[in-house]
C-alpha positions as CSV (number, residue, x, y, z in Angstrom):
1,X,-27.4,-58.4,26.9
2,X,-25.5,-61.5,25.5
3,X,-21.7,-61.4,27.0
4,X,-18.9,-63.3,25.6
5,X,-16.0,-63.1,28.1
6,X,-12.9,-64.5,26.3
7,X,-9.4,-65.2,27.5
8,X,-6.9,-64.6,25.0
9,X,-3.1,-65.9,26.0
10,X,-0.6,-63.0,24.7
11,X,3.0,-64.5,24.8
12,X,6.1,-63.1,24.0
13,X,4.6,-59.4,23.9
14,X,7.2,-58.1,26.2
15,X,9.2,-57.1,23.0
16,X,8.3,-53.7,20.9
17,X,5.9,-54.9,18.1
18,X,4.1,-56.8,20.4
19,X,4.0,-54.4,23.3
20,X,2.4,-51.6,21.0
21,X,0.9,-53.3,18.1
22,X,-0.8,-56.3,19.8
23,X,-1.3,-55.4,23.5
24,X,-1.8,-51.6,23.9
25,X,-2.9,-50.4,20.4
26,X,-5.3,-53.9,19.9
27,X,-6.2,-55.9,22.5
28,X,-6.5,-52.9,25.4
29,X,-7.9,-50.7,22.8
30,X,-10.7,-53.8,22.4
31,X,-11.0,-54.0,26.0
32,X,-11.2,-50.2,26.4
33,X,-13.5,-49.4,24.1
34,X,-15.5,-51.8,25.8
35,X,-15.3,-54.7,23.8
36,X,-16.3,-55.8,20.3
37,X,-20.1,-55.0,20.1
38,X,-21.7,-57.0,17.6
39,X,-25.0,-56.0,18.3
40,X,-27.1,-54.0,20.3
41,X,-27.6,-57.0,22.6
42,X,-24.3,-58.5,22.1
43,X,-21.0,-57.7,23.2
44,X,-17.3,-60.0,23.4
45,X,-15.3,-58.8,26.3
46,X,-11.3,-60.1,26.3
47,X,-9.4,-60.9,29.0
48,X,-5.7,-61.0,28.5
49,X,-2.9,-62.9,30.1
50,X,0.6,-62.3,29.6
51,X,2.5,-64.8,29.2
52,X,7.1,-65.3,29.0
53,X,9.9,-66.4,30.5
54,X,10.6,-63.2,32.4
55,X,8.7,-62.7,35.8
56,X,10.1,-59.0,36.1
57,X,9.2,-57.8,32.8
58,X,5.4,-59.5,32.4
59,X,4.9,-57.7,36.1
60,X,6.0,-54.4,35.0
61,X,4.3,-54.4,31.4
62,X,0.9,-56.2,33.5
63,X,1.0,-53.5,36.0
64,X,1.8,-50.2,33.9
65,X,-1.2,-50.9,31.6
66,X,-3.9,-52.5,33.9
67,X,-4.0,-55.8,32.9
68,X,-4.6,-58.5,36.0
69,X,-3.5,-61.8,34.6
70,X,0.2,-62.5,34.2
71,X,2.2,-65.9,34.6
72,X,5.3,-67.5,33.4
73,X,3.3,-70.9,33.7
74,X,2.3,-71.0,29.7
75,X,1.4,-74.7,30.4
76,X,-1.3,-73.3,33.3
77,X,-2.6,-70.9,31.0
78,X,-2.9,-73.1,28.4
79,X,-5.4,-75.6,30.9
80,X,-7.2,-72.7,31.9
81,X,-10.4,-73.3,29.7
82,X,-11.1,-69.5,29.7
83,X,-8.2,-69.1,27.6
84,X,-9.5,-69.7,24.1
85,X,-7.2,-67.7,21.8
86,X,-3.2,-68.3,22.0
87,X,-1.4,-65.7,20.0
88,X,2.4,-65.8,19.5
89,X,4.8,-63.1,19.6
90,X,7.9,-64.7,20.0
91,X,11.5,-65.1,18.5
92,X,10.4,-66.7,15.1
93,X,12.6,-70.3,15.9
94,X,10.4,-70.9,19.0
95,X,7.0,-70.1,17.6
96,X,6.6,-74.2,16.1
97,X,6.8,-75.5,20.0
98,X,5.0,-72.9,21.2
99,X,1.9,-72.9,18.3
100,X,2.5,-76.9,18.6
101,X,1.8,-77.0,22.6
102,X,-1.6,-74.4,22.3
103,X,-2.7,-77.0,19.2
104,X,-2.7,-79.7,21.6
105,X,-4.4,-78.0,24.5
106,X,-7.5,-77.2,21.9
107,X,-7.1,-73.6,21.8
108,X,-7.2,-71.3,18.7
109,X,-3.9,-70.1,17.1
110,X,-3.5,-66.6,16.1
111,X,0.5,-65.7,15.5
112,X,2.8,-62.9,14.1
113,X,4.3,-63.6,10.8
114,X,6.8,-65.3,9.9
115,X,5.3,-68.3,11.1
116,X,8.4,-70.4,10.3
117,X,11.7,-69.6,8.9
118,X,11.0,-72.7,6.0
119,X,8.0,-73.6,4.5
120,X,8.1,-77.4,5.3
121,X,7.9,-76.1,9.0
122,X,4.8,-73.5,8.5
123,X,2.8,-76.1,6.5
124,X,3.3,-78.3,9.4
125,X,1.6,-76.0,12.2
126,X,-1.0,-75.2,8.9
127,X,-1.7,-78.7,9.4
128,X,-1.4,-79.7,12.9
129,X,-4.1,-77.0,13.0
130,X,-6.3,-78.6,10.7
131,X,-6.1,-82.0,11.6
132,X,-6.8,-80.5,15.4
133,X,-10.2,-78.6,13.9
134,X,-9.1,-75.6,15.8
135,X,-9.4,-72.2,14.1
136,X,-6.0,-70.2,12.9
137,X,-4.9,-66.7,12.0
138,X,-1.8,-65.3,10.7
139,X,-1.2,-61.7,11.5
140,X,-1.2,-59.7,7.5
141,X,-1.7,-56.2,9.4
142,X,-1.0,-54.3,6.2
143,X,-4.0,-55.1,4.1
144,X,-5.9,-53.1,6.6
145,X,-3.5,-49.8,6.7
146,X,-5.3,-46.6,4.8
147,X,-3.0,-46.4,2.0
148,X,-3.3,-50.1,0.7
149,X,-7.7,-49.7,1.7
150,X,-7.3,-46.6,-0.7
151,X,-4.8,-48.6,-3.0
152,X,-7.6,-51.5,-3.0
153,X,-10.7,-49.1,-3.4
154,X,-9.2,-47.6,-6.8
155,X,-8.9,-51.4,-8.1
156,X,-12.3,-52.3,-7.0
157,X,-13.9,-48.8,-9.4
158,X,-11.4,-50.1,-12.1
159,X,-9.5,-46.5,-11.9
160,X,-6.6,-48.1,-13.4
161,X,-7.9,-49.9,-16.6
162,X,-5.3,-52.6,-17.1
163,X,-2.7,-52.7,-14.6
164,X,0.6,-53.0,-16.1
165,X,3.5,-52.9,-12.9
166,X,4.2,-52.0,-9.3
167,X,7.0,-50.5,-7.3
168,X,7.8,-50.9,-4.2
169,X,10.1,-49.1,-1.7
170,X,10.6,-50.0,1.8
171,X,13.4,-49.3,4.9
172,X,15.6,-46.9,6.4
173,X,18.6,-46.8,7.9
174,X,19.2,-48.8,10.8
175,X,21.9,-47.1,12.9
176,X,24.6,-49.3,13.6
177,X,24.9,-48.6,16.9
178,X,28.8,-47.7,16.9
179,X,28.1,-44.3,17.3
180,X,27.1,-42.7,20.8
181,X,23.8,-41.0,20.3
182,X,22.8,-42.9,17.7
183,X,21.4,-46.2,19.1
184,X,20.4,-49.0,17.0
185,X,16.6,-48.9,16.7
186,X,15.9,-52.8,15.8
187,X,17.0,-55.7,18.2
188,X,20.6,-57.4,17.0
189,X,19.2,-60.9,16.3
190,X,17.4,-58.9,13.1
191,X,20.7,-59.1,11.4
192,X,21.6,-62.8,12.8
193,X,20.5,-65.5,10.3
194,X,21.7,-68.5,13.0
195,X,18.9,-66.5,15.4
196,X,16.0,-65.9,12.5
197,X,17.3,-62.9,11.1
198,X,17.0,-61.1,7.9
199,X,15.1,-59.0,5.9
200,X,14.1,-61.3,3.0
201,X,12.3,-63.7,5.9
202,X,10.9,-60.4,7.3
203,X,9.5,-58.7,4.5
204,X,9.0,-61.1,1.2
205,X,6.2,-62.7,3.9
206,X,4.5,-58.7,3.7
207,X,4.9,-58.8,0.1
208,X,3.3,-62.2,-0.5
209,X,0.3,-61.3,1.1
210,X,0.1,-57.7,-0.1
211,X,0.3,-59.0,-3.6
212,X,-1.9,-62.0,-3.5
213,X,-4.6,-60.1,-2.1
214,X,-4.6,-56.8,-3.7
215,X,-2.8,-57.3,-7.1
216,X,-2.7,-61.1,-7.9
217,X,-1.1,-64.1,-6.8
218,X,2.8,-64.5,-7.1
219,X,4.0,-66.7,-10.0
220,X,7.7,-66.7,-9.7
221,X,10.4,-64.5,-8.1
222,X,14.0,-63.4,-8.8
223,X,16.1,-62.0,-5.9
224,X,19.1,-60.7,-4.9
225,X,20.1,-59.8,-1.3
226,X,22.7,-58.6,0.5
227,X,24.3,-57.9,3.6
228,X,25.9,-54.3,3.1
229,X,26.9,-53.4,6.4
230,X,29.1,-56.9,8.0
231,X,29.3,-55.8,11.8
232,X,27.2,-53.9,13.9
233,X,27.0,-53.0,17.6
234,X,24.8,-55.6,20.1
235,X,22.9,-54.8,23.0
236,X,25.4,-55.1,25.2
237,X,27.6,-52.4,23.4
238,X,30.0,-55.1,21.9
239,X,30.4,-55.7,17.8
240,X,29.2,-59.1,16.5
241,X,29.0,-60.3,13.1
242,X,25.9,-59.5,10.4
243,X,25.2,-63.0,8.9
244,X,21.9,-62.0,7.6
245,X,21.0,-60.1,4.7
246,X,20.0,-56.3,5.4
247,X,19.0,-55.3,1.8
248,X,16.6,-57.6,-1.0
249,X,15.9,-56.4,-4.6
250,X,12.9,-58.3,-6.1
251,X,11.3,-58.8,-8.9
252,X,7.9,-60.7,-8.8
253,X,5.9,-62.2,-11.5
254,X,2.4,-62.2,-11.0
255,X,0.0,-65.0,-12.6
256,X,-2.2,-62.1,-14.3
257,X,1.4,-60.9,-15.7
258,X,1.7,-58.2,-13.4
259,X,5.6,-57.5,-13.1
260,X,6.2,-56.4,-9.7
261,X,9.8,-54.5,-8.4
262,X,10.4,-54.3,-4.7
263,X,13.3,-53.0,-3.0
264,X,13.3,-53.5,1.0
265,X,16.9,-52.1,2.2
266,X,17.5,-51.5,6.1
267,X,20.5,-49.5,4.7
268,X,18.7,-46.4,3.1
269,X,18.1,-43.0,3.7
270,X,14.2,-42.2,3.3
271,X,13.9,-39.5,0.1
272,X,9.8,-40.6,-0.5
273,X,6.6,-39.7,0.8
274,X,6.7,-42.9,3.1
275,X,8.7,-45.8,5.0
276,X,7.0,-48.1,2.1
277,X,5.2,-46.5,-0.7
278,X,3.8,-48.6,-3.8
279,X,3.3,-47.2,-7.4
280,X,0.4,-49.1,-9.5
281,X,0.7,-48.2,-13.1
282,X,-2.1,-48.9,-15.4
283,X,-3.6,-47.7,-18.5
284,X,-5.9,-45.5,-17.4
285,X,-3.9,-44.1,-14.6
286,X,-1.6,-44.5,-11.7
287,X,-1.1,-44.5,-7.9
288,X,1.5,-44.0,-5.3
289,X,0.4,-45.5,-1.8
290,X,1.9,-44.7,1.5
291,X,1.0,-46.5,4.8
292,X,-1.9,-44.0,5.4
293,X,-2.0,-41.4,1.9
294,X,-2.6,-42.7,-1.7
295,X,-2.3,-39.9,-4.6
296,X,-3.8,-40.3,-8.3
297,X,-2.5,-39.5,-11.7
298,X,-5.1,-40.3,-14.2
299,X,-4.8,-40.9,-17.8
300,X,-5.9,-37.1,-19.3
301,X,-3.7,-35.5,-16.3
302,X,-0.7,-37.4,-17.1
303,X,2.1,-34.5,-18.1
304,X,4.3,-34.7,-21.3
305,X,7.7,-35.1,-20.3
306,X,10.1,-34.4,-23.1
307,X,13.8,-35.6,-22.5
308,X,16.6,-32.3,-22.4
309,X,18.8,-32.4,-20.2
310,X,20.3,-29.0,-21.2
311,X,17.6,-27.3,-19.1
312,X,16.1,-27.8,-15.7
313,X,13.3,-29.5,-15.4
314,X,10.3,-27.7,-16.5
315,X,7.8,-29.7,-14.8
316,X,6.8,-30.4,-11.2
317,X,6.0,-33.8,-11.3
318,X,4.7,-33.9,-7.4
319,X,2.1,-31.2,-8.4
320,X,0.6,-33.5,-11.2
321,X,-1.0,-35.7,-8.2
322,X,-4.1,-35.9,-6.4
323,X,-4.4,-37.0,-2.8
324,X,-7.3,-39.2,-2.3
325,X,-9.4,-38.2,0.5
326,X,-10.3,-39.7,3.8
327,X,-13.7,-40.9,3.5
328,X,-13.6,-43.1,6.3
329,X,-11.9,-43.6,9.3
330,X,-9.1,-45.6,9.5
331,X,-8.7,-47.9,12.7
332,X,-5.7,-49.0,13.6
333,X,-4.7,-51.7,10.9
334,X,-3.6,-54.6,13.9
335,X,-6.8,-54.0,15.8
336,X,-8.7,-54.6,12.6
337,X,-7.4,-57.9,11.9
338,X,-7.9,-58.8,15.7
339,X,-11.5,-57.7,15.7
340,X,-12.0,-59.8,12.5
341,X,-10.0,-63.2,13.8
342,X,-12.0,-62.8,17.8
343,X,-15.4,-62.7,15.7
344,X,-14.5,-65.6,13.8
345,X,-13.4,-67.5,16.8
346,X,-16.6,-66.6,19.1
347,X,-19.2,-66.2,15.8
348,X,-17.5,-68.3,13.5
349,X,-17.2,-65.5,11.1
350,X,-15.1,-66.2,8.3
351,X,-11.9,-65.6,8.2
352,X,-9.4,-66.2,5.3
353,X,-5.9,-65.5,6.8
354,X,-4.6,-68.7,8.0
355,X,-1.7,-70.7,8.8
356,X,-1.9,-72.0,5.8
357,X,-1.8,-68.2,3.8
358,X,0.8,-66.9,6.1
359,X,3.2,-70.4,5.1
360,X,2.6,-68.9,1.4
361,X,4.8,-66.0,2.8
362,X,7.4,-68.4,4.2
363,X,7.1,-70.1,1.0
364,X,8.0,-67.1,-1.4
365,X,11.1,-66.3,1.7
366,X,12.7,-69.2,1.0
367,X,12.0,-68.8,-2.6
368,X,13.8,-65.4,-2.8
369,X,17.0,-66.9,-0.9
370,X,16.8,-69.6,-3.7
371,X,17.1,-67.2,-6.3
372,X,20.3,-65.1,-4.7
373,X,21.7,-68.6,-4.2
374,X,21.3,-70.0,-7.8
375,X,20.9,-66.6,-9.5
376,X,17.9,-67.8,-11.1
377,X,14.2,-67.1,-11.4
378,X,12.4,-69.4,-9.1
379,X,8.5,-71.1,-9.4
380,X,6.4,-70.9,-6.5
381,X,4.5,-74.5,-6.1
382,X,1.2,-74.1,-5.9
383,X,0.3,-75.4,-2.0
384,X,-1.0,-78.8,-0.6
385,X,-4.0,-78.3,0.4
């Protein structure tokens, strides 16, 4: 049996997404399972080390899920040559030193998204990276969730004919905090824009990627955010001011003149099947995707609606829909993208969601904060290469 035993260098996964996402539901699950088996006579075992500032909290998290390696000593783990993979999980404003500092010690980059808060700053780690030869992954976790795989298998059988437009609705309310029993459930610096915060930053980097992959590459944007709800209640129970935006309503253009609507609002009540669902229109038919469900409406089951609104409506128009079924199954959708950037690292398997992709999110960001600042429709540059 061929063994590759690999250390991979988790930092900053003391915080939520990066506890269950990236250590328990990925990188345990991997070492669980009993590594990546890539044949029967070949197998990559991982190794991780935690890595942080806090001593108390990488012990606790180290000890309560089994892992053996912990330091605050990134620049030790960083000489350790068993260490090839350093993934970032940080605040957003200290990811450049950090991805900067594992460039230089040789090691493969693999970080959360956004990579940067500008695009001038994500191209440069896209090309520190290259000039260092050194293989690098931005995480794009939702290209691998069932709803978009279903969502992406209807485009591939051409169930759509032409595609005409897509919807998109995502967020829920984020309690404020000011009331007792109702605790905020994101961290403060979220709504913080001196501290990274926002929710155009957050989720126009999603959408980038969603829509360059599965429904064509972004042409232009126009965007207009908002930051409904001024003060909120910190961490330490005391109000501070909201100086990032908390709502974004988008409208993308897409080369192949797709025309794209996405509202992302952390100030809405949920009334859909999902916390983000997508509706693909087409000729032929259409498709509303959750994270995990996808339903159908082809072209000879589409209903006739006829406009009166003296009567109630005489049609259902839920029961007009088809779910499509599991056929598969459906790994978790960070795991996935782990699996597929360790294999490219130990294998050199390709792998086609780099620095450089996840600075096109960055780019399309700062874009949409362009176009609530001019009030104008914005071209995307097409990127150095």
């Amino acid at each position: 049996m061929k063994t590759h035993n690999i250390g991979i260098i988790l930092n900053g996964v003391t915080g939520r997404m990066g506890t269950n996402q990236h250590l328990i539901r990925s990188i345990l699950a991997i070492r669980d399972q009993g590594g990546i088996q890539v044949s029967p006579d070949e197998v990559i075992l991982v190794d991780p080390i935690l890595t942080g500032r806090s001593a108390d909290k990488l012990q606790a998290l180290a000890a309560q899920h089994g892992v053996e390696r912990w330091t605050t000593d990134l620049d030790g783990a960083l000489a350790d040559a068993h260490n090839l993979i350093f993934f970032d999980a940080s605040a957003t404003l200290h990811r450049a030193r950090f991805v900067e500092k594992a460039a230089a010690a040789g090691k493969a980059i693999y970080c959360e998204k956004p990579t940067a808060v500008d695009t001038e700053t994500a191209l440069r780690l896209a090309k520190v990276c290259e000039d260092a030869g050194i293989k690098n992954g931005v995480v794009q976790d939702k290209l691998w969730l069932p709803g978009l795989r279903k969502l992406q298998m209807l485009i591939d059988q051409g169930f759509f004919g032409r595609i005409l437009s897509a919807r998109g609705e995502f967020g829920y309310w984020v309690f404020t905090g000011e009331h007792q029993g109702q605790p905020a459930q994101r961290p403060s610096w979220n709504y913080r824009k001196e501290d990274g915060g926002g929710i155009i930053i957050d989720m126009l980097c999603h959408w980038r990627y969603v829509l360059d992959n599965i429904l064509g590459n972004v042409k232009a944007v126009s965007c207009l955010g908002a930051t409904h709800i001024p003060e909120r209640i910190g961490e330490d129970g005391k109000p501070y001011a909201a100086t990032a935006d908390d709502a974004c309503y988008a409208t993308f253009e897409l080369e192949n003149g797709v025309i794209c609507q996405f509202n992302s609002s952390w100030d809405v009540r949920v009334r859909r099947d999902d916390l983000f669902v997508i509706q693909v229109d087409g000729t032929h038919g259409s498709a509303i995707a959750g994270l995990r469900k996808c339903w159908i409406q082809p072209l000879g089951g589409t209903p006739k609606p006829i406009w009166n609104p003296d009567i109630d409506q005489p049609i259902d128009f839920y029961e007009g829909w088809q779910e499509v079924p599991d056929a598969t199954n459906y790994d978790n959708a960070f795991k996935i993208q782990w699996e597929l950037f360790i294999r490219h690292v130990v294998l050199d398997e390709p792998f086609r969601w780099s620095l450089r992709e996840g600075a096109k999110g960055v780019q399309l960001a700062e874009a949409g904060i362009a176009s609530w600042e001019t009030r104008k429709w914005i071209e995307l540059e097409p990127m150095d290469t």
